[in-house]
N, CA and C atoms as an extended XYZ file, in Angstrom:
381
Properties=species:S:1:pos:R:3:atomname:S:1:resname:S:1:resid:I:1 pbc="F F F"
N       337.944       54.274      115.371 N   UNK     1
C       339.273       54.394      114.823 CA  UNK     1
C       339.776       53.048      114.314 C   UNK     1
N       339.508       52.000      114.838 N   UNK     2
C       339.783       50.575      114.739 CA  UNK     2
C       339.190       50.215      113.340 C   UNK     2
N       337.973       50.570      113.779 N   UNK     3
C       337.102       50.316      112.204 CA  UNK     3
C       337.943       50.203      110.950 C   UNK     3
N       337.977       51.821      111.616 N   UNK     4
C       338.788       52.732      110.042 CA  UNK     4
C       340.054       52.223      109.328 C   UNK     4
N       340.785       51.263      110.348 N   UNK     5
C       341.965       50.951      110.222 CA  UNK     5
C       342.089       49.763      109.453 C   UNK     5
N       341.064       49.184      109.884 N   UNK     6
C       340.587       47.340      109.617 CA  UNK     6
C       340.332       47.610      107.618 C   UNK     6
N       339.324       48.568      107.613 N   UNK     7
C       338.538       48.995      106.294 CA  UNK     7
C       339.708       49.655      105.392 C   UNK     7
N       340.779       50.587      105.642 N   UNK     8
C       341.314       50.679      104.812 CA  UNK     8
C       342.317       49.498      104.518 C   UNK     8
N       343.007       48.633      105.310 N   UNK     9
C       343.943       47.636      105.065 CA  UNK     9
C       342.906       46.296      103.972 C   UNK     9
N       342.001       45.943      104.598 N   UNK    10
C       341.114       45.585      103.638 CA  UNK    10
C       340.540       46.188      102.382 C   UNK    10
N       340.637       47.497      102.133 N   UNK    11
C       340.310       47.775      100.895 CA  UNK    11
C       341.596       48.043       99.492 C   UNK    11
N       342.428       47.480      100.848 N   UNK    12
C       344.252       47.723       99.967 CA  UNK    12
C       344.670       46.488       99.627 C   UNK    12
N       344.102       45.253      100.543 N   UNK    13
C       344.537       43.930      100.422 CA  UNK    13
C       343.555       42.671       99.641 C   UNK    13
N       342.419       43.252       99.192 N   UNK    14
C       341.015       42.519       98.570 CA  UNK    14
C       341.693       42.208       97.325 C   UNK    14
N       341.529       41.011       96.915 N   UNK    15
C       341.698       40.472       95.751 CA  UNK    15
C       340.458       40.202       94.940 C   UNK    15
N       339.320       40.086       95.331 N   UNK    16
C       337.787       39.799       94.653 CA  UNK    16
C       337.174       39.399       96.250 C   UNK    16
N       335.730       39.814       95.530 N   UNK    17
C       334.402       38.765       96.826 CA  UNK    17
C       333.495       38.199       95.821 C   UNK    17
N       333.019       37.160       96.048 N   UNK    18
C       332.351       36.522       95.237 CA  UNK    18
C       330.813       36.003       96.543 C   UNK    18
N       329.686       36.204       96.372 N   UNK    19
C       328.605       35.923       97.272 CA  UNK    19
C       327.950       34.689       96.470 C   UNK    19
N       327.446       33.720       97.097 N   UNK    20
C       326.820       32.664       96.143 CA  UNK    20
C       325.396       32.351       97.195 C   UNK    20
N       324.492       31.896       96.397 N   UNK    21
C       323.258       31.620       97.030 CA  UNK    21
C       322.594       30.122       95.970 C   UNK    21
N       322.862       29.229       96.753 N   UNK    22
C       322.192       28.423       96.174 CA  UNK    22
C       320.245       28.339       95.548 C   UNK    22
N       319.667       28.025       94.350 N   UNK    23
C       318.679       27.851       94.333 CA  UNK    23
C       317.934       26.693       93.842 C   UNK    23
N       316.971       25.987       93.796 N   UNK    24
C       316.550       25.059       92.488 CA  UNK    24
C       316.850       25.074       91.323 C   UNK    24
N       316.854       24.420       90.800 N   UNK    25
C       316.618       24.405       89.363 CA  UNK    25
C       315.488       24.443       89.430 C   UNK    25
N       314.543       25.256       87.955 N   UNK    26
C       313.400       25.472       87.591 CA  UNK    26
C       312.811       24.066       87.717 C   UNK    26
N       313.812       23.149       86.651 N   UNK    27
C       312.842       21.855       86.095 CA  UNK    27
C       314.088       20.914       86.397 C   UNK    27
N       313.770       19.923       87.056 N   UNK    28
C       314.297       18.636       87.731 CA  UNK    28
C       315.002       19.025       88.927 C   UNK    28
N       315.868       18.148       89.524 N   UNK    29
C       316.423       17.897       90.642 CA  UNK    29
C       317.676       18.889       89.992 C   UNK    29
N       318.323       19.161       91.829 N   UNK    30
C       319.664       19.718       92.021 CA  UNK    30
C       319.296       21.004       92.418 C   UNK    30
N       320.569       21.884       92.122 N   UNK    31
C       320.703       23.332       92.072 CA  UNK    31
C       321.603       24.247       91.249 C   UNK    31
N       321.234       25.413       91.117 N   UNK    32
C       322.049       26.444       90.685 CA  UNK    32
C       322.748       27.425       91.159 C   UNK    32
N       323.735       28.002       91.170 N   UNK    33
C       324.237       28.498       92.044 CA  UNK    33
C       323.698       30.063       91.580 C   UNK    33
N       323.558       31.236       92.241 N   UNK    34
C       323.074       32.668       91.360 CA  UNK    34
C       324.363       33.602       92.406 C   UNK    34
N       325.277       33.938       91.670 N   UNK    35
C       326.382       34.788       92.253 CA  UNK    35
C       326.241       36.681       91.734 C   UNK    35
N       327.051       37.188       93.407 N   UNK    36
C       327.210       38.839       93.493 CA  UNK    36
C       328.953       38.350       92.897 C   UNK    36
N       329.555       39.363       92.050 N   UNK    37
C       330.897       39.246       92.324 CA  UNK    37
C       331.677       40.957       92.209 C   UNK    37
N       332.251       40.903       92.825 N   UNK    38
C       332.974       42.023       93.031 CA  UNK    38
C       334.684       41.755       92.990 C   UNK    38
N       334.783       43.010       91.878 N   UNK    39
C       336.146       42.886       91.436 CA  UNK    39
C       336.827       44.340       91.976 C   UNK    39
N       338.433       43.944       92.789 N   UNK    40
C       339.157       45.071       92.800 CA  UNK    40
C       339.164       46.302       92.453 C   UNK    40
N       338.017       46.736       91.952 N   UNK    41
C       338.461       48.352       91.678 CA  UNK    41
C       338.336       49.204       92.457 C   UNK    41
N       339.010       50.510       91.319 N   UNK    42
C       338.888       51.870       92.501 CA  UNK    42
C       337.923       52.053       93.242 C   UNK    42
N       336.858       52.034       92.720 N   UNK    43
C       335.194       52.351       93.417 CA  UNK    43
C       335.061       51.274       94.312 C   UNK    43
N       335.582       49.708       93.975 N   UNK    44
C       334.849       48.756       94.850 CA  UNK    44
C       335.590       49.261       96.799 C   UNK    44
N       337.263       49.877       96.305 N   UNK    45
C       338.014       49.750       96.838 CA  UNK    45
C       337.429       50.852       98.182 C   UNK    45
N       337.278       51.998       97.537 N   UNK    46
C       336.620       53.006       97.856 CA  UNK    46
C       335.554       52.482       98.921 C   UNK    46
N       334.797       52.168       98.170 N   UNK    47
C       333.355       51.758       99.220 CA  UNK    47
C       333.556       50.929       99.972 C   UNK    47
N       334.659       50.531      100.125 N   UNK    48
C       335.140       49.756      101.541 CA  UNK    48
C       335.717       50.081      102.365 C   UNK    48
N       336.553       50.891      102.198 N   UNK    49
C       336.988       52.279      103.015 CA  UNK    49
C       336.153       53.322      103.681 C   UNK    49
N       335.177       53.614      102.768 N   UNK    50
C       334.462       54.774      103.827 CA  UNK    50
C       332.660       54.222      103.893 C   UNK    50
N       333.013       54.250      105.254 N   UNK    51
C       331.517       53.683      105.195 CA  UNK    51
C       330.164       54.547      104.854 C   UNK    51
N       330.675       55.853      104.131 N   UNK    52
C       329.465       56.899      103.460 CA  UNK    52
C       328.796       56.318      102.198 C   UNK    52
N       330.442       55.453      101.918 N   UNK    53
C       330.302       54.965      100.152 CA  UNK    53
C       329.904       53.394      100.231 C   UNK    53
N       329.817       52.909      101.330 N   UNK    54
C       329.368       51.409      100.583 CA  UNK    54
C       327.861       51.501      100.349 C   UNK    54
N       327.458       52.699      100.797 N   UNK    55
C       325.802       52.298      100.197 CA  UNK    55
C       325.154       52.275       98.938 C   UNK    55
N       326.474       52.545       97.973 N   UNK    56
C       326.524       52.841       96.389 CA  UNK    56
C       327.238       51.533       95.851 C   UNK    56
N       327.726       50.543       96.819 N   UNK    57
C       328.285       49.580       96.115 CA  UNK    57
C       327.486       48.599       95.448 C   UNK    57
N       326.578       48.532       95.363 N   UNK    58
C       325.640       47.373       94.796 CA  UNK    58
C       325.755       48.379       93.254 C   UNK    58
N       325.543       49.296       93.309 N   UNK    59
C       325.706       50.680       91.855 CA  UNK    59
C       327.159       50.208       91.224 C   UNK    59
N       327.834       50.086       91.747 N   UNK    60
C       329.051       50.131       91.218 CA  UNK    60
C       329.068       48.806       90.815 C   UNK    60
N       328.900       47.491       91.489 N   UNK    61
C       328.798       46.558       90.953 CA  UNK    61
C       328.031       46.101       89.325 C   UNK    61
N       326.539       46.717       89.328 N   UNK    62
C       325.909       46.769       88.545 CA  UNK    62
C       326.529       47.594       87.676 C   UNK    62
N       327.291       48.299       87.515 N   UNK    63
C       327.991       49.487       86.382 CA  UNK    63
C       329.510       48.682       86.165 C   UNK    63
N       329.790       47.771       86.699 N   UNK    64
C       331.149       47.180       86.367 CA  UNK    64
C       330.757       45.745       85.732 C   UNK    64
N       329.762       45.522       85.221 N   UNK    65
C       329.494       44.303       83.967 CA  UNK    65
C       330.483       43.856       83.178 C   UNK    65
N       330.955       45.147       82.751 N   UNK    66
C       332.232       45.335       81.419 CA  UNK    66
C       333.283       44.372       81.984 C   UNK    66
N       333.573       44.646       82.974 N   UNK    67
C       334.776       44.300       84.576 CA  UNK    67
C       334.497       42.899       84.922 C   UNK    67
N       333.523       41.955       84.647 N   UNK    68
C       332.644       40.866       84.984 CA  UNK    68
C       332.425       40.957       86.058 C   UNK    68
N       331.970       41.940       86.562 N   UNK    69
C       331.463       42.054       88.245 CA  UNK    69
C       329.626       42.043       87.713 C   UNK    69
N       329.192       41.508       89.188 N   UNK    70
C       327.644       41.641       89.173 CA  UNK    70
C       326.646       41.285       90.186 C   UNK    70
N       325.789       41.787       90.486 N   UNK    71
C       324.893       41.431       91.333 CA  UNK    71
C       324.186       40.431       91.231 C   UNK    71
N       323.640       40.150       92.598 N   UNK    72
C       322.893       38.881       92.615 CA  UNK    72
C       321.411       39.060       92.166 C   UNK    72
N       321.364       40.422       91.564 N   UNK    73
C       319.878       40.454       90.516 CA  UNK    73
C       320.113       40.460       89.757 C   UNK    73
N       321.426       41.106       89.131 N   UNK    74
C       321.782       40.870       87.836 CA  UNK    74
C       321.613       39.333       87.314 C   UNK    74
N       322.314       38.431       88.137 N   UNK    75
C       322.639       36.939       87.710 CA  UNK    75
C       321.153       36.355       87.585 C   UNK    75
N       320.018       36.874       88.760 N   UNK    76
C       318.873       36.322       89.230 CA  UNK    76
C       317.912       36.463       87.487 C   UNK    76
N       318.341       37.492       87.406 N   UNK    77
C       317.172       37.995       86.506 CA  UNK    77
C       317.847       37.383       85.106 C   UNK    77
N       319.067       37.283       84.737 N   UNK    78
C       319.757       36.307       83.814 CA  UNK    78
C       319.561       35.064       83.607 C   UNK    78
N       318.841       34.198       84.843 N   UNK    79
C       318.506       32.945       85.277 CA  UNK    79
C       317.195       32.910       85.440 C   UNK    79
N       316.487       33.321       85.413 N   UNK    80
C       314.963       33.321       85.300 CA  UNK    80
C       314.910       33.341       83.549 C   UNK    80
N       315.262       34.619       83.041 N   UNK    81
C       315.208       35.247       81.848 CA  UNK    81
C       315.065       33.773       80.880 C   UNK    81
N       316.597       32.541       81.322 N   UNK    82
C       316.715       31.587       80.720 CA  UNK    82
C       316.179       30.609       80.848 C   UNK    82
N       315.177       30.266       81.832 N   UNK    83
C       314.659       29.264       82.558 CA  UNK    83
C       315.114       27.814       83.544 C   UNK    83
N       316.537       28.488       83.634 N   UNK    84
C       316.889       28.049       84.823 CA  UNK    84
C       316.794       27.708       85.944 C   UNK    84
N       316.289       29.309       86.096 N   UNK    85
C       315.631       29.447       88.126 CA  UNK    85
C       314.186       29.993       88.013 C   UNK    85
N       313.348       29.623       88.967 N   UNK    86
C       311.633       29.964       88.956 CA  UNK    86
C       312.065       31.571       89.615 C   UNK    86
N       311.292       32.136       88.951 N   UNK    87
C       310.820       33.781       89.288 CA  UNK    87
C       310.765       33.321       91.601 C   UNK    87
N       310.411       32.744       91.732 N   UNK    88
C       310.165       32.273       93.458 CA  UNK    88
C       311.598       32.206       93.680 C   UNK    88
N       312.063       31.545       92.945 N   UNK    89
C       313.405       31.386       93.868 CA  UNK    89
C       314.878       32.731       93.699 C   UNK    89
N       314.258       33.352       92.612 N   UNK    90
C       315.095       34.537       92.313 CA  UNK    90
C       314.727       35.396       93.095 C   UNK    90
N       313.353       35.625       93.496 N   UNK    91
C       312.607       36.421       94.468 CA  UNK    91
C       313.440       36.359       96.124 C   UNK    91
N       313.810       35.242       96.053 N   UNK    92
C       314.569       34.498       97.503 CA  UNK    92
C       315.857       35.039       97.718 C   UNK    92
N       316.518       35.201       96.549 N   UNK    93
C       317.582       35.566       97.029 CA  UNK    93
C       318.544       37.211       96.256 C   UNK    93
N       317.004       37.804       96.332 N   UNK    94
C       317.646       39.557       95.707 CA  UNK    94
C       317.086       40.430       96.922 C   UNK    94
N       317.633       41.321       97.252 N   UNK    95
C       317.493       42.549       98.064 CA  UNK    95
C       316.060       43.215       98.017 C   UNK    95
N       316.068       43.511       96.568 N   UNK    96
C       314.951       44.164       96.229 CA  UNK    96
C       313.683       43.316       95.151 C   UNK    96
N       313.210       43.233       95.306 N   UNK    97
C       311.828       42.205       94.688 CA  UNK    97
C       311.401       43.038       93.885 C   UNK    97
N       310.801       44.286       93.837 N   UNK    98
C       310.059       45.470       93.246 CA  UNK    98
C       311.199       45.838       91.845 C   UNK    98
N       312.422       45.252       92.368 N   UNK    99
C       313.278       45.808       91.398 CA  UNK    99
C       313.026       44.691       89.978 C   UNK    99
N       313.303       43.561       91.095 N   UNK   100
C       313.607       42.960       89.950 CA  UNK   100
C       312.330       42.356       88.989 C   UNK   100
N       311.008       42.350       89.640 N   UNK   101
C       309.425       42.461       88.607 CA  UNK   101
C       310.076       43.859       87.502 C   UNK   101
N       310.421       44.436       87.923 N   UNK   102
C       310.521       45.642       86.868 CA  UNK   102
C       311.563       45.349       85.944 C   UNK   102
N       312.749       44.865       86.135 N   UNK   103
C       313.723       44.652       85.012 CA  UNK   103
C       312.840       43.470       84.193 C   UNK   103
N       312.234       42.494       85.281 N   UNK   104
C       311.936       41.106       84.194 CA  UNK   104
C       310.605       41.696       83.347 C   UNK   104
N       309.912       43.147       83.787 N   UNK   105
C       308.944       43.103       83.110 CA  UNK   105
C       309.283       43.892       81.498 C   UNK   105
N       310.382       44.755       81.913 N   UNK   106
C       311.192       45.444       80.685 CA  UNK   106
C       311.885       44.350       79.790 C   UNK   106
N       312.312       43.186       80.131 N   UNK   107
C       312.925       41.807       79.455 CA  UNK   107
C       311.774       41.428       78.511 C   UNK   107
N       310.393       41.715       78.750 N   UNK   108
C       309.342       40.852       78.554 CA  UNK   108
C       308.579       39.452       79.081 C   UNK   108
N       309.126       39.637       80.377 N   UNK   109
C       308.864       38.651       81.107 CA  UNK   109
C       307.480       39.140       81.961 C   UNK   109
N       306.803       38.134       82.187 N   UNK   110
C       305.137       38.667       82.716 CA  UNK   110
C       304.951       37.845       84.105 C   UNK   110
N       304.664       39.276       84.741 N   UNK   111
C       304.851       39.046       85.883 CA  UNK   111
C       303.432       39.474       86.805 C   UNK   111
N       302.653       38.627       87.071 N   UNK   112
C       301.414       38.260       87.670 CA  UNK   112
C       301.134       38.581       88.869 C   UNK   112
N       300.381       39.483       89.275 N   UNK   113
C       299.758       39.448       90.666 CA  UNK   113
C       299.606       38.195       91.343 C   UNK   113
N       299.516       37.056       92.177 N   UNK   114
C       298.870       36.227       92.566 CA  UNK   114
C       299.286       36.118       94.364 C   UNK   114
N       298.136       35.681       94.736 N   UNK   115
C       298.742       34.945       96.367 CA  UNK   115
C       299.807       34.254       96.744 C   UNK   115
N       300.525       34.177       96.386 N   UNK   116
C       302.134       33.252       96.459 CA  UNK   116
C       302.569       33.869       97.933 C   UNK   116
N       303.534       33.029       98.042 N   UNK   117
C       304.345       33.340       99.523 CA  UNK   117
C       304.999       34.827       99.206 C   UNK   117
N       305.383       34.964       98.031 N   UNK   118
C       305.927       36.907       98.110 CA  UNK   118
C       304.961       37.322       96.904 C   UNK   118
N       303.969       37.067       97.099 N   UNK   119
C       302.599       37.865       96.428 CA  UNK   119
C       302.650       37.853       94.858 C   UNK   119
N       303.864       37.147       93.935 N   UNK   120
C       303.800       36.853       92.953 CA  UNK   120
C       303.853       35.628       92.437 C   UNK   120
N       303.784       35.180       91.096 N   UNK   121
C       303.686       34.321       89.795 CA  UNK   121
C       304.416       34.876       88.774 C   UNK   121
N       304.646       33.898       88.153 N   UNK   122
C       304.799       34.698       86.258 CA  UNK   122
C       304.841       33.367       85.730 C   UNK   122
N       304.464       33.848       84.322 N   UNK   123
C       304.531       32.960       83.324 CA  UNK   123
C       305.201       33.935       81.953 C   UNK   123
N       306.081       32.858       81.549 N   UNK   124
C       306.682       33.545       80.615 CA  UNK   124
C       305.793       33.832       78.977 C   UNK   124
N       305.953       35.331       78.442 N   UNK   125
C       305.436       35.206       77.412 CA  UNK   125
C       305.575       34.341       76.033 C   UNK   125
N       306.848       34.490       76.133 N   UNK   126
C       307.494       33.706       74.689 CA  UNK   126
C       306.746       32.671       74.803 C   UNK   126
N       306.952       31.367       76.010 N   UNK   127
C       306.071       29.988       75.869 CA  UNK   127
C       304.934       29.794       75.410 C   UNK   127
């Protein structure tokens, strides 16, 4: 009951969430930051309220682009795409790995079997 109480006052009082995960830069020193962001809406609002619906919130995020909301594969695979972040370190910080070989392979990005610490490589085609 507590839960329930906590989740709806929070899904009435959220102004944005923003998730950040630091990574390398591809090429030289420092880092990049690769951000989830989630904006106020009905749906975000929703899936914070009932805990049937947050398992669709990463969906809703990814469908609210328009909204500048986005996932942290969305951004990952935006940052690889540009050569920002190494395919390894985007690998590091997305949910799903399988997902995101498949968007970068629909991008045209080539994505290699090899022994690596999460069983891949890539090298980009364009180069």
């Amino acid at each position: 009951m507590e839960q329930g109480l906590v989740r709806g006052i929070l899904g009435e009082v959220i102004r944005g969430v923003i998730c950040q995960r630091l990574v390398p830069f591809a090429h030289g020193p420092g880092r990049r930051v690769v951000c989830e962001v989630a904006e106020p809406t009905g749906r975000v609002r929703d899936a914070i309220r009932d805990p049937a619906a947050l398992s669709g919130l990463l969906q809703v995020l990814a469908e609210g682009e328009f909204r500048g909301m986005q996932t942290l594969e969305q951004d990952a695979v935006r940052l690889v795409l540009s050569g920002d972040i190494s395919l390894h370190s985007a690998e590091s910080v997305v949910v799903n790995v399988a997902d995101l070989h498949l968007v970068l392979r629909r991008a045209g990005f080539a994505v290699e079997q090899l022994s690596s610490a999460h069983g891949v490589a890539a090298t980009n085609e364009a180069a």
